[in-house]
C-alpha positions in Angstrom: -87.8 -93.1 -105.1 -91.5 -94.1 -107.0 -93.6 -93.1 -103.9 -91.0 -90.2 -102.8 -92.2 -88.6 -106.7 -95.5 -89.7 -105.9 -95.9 -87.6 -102.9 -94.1 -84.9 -104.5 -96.6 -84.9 -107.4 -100.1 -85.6 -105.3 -100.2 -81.7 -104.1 -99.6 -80.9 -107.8 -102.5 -82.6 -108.8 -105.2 -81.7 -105.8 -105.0 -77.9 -106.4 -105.3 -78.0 -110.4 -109.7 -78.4 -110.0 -109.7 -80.8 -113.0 -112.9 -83.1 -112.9 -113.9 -85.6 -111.9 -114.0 -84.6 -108.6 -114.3 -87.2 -105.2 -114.6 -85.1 -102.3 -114.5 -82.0 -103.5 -111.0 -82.2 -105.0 -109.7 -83.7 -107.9 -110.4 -87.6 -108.3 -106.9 -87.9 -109.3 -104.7 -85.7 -107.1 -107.3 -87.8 -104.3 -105.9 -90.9 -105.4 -102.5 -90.7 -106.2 -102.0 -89.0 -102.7 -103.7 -91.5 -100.8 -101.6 -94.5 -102.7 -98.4 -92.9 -101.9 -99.8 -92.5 -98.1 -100.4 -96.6 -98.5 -97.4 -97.3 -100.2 -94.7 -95.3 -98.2 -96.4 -96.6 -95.0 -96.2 -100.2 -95.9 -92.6 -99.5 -97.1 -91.8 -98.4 -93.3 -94.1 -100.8 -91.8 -91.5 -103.4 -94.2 -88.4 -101.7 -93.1 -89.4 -101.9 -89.6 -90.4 -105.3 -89.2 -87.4 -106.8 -91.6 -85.0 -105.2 -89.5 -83.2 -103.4 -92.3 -83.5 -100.4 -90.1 -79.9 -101.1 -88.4 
């Protein structure tokens, strides 16, 4: 549910053009999508491997 609202959120937060900026977008709409990318590929990556899939 945390990383579902986190990728939810991270489009929010690139388009806004607050600074700082990494990239040319916002440093922390940059961030927060790319930890939700981490985090919801680890949790499949878990899922997967654990067998909790079935």
């Amino acid at each position: 549910m945390i990383i579902w609202a986190l990728m939810i959120g991270s489009p929010g937060n690139v388009t806004t053009g607050i600074q700082p900026q990494l990239f040319g977008y916002p440093a922390l709409g940059t961030v927060s999508f790319l930890l939700s990318s981490v985090l919801g590929l680890y949790l499949v990556r878990d899922i997967i491997c654990h067998g909790r899939h079935r």
